[in-house]
N, C-alpha and C positions, 0 to 999 in steps of 0.2 A: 415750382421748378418748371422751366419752359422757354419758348423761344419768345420773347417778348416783344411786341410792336413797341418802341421806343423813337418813330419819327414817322412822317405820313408828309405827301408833298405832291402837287399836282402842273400840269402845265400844259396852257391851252394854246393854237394860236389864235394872231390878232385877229385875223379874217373871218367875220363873221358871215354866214350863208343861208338868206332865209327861202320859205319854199315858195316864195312867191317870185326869188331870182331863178329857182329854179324849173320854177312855169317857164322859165323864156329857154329855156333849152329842152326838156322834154314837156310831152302831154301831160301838163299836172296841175294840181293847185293846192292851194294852204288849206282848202276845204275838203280834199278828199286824202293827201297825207295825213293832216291829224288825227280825223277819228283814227285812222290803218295804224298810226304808228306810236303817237304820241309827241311825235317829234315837232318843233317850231323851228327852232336854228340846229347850225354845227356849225364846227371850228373848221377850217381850212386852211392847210400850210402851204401858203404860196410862197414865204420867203424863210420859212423854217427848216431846218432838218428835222429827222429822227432823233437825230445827236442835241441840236439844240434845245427838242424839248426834251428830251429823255436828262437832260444835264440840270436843266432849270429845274423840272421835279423833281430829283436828285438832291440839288442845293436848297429846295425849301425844305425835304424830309431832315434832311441834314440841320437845317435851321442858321443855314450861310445865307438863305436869301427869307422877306418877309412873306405873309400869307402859307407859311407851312403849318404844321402841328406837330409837337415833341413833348415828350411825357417827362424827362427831365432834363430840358436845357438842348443847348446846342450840341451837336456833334462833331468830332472829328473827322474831316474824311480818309486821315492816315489809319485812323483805327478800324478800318472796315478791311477785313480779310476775305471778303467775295463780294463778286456784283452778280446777280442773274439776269439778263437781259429779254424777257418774251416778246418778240417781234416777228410779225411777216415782212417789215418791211425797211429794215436794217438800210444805212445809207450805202454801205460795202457787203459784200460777200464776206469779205477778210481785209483788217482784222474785224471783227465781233462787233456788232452794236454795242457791248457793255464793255470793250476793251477802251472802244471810241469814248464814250460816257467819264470812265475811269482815267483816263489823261482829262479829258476838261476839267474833270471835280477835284482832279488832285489827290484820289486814292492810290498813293502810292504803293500801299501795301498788298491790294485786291487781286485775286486772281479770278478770270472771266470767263464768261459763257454766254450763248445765246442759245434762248428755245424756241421750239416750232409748235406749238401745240393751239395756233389759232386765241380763238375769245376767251380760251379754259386757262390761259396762261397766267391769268393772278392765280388762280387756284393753283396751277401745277409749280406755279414760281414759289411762293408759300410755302408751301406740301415739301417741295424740295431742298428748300432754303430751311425746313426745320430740320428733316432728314440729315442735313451736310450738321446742323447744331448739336442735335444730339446724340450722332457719331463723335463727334470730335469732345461731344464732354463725356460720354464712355471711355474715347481713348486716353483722354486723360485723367479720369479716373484709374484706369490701368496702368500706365506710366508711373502715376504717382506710387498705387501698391507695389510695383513689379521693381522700381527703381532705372526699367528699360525706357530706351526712347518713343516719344511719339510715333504710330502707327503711319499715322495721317498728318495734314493740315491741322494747324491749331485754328479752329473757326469760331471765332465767337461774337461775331458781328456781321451780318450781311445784308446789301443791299439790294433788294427786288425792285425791280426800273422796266416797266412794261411802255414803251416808246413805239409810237405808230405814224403814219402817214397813208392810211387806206387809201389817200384819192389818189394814191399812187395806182392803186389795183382796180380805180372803177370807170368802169363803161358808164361815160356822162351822156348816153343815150339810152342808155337799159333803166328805161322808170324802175323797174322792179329792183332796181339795186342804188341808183345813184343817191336816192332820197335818205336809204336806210345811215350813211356811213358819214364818218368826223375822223379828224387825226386830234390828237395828243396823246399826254401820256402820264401815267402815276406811280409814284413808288415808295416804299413803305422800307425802313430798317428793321430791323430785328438785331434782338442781341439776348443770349443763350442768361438765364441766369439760375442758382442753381435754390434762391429762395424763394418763397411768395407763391401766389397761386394765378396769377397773371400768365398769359403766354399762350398759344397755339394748344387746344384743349384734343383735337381731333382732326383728321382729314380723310378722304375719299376723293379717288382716280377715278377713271374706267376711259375705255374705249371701243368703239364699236366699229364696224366694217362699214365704208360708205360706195357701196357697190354700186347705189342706184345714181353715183352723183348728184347729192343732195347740195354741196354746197363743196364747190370746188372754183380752184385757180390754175391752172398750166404755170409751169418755169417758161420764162420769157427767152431761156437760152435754147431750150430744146432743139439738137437739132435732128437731123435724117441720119447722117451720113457720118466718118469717120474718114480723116485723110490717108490711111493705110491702105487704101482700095483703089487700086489704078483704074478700075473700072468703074471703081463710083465717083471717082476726082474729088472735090475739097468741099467740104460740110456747106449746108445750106440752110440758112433757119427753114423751121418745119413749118410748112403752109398749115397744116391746121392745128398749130400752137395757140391757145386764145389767151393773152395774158392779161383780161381781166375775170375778176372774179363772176360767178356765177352760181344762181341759189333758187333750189326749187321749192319759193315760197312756202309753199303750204305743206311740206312733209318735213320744213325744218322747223314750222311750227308744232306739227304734231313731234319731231322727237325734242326740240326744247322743253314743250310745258312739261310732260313726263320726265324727263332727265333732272328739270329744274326741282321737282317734288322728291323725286328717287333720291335724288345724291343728298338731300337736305335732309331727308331723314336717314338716310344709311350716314352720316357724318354724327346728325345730333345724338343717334343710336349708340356709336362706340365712342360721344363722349358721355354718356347718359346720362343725356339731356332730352328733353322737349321743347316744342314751340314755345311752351308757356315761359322758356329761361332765358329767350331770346332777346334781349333791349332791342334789335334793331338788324335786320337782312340788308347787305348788301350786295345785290346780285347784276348779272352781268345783265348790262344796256340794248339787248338787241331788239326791245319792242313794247312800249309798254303793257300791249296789249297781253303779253308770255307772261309780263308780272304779274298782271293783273286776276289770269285764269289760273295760275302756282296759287296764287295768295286764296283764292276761292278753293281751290284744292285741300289746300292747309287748315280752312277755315280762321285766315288771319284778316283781320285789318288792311288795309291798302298801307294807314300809315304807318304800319310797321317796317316796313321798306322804302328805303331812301331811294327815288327816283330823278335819276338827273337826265334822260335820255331827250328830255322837251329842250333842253341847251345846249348838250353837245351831242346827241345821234350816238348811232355805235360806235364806237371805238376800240372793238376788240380786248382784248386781253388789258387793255387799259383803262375800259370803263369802270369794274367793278373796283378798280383801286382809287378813282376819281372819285367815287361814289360814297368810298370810304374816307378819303379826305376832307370832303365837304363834308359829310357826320360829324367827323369829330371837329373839325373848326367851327362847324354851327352850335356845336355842344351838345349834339344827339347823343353822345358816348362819352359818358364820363368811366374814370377809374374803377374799377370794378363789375361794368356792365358785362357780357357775352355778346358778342355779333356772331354773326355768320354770313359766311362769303359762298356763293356758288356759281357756276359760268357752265357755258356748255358751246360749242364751236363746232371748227369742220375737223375731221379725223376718222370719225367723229370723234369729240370729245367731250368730257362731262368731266366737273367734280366739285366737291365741295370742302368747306374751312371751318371752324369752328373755334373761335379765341377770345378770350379773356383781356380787357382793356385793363 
């Protein structure tokens, strides 16, 4: 009984950007990115939206478009009763990145949201998106004894759609950031069932205070001033608003690798489990080098963790569900296996997943 992954769907774009195009804009090269990062290419959306990839990996989880994975068949997208949407970088303010998704896909039925929680967003979309499942099969369990009407929403299918466009947010002068980052986007269905032993086994949140400005972005609206002040006259964008992102390397490595270890075991703990039940980690893309000192932490394998970050870079809250769709299309995860998902971002945020294929 559980909220069951039931489709997984990815979307890159075409623009492919390697680090030796991006020796011609800052001080760098393919020899001193790789060892730092792991990285070779990323994707770049130069004629894409948020919406149109966030729609396309939508339609292959759904199993409307080819190169997705679905555990039985295709899906409906009338039958989906919510979209989560995790993005920094939404095409509108309003409506929602997932309101936007939900007209392309043709979920008629969905009702929508968008979250803020950075790189952690497969985890908190997940975590969330079980949260909303088995609420609503309690309240229907209740309903049915009570003979009363439902509480809530009847939610028994939803879809997680993590849709980005980082080069929106990057300073293509700041080595220290412009290498690190990719757009697309990944998303995963779920759907509530009340047999089997498949389905979302466990999860773990957390957040931390990021006082030291470890890895931050300004709103690009920010202004000064408010026009109700005859003496201050009519708002002015804020001169020292910096609306690209900003990351102080090496203290986001030191709270990743810890965060990446902590939440992997406070998740496999309350589903109790260990490393040993793991078929396969899928964790968030922001460095090889993070996975590679977690995995040593853990005393795992390298090839226990599906790494994709040498092809598309970070990609925020999207990576680790990318990561997860190329597993199971490559057939790393078959029915019955356990994964585990963990990410950790700016907020800061941390958390991790634990699920049953």
């Amino acid at each position: 009984m559980g909220s069951v992954i039931i489709g997984s769907g990815k979307s890159l774009p075409k623009r492919v950007v390697t680090n030796d195009e991006l020796g011609q804009i800052v001080d760098t090269t393919d020899e001193w990115i790789v060892p730092r990062t792991g990285i070779h290419t990323r994707r770049i959306a130069v004629e894409e939206t948020a919406t149109d990839l966030g729609a396309e990996a939508a339609l292959r989880a759904l199993g409307a478009q080819a190169d997705g994975w679905q555990r039985d068949g295709a899906i409906d997208p009338a039958s989906l009763d919510m979209i989560v949407c995790p993005t920094l970088t939404p095409d509108t303010h309003f409506p929602s990145e997932a309101a936007r998704i939900r007209e392309r896909i043709g979920a008629v039925n969905a009702v929508c949201y968008d979250m803020s929680c950075a790189c952690s967003g497969c985890v908190y979309g997940l975590s969330t998106a079980d949260l909303m499942l088995a609420g609503a099969a309690a309240a229907r369990a209740q309903a049915a004894a009570t003979g009363a009407p439902m509480r809530c929403n009847d939610v028994r299918r939803v879809l997680v759609v993590a849709a980005e466009r980082l080069s929106k947010l990057v300073d293509w002068e700041d080595r220290a950031t412009c290498i690190l980052f990719g757009d697309g986007a990944g998303a995963v269905v779920l759907e509530w069932r009340d047999e089997g032993d498949a389905g979302i086994l466990s999860s773990y949140m957390e957040n931390s205070d990021d006082t030291e400005r470890t890895l931050w972005c300004d709103s690009a609206f920010t202004a000064r001033t408010v026009p109700f002040d005859a003496e201050q006259g009519l708002p002015e964008a804020d001169a020292a608003c910096d609306p690209y992102m900003r990351m102080a390397g090496q203290a986001v490595f030191k709270f990743a690798t810890a965060a990446m270890v902590r939440c992997t075991e406070e998740a496999l703990a309350r589903a109790q489990l260990s490393v040993d039940d793991v078929a396969l980690f899928a964790p968030h893309q922001a460095n090889e080098r993070i996975i590679r000192y977690a995995a040593k932490k853990m005393d795992l394998p390298l090839e226990r963790f599906q790494i994709i970050i040498d092809h598309v870079g970070n990609v925020s809250g999207a990576s680790a569900l990318i990561a997860l769709n190329e597993a199971l299309c490559e057939g790393k995860l078959k029915q019955g296996d356990v994964a585990c998902m963990t990410a950790f971002g700016g907020g800061l945020t941390a958390g991790s997943c634990v699920f049953r294929i």
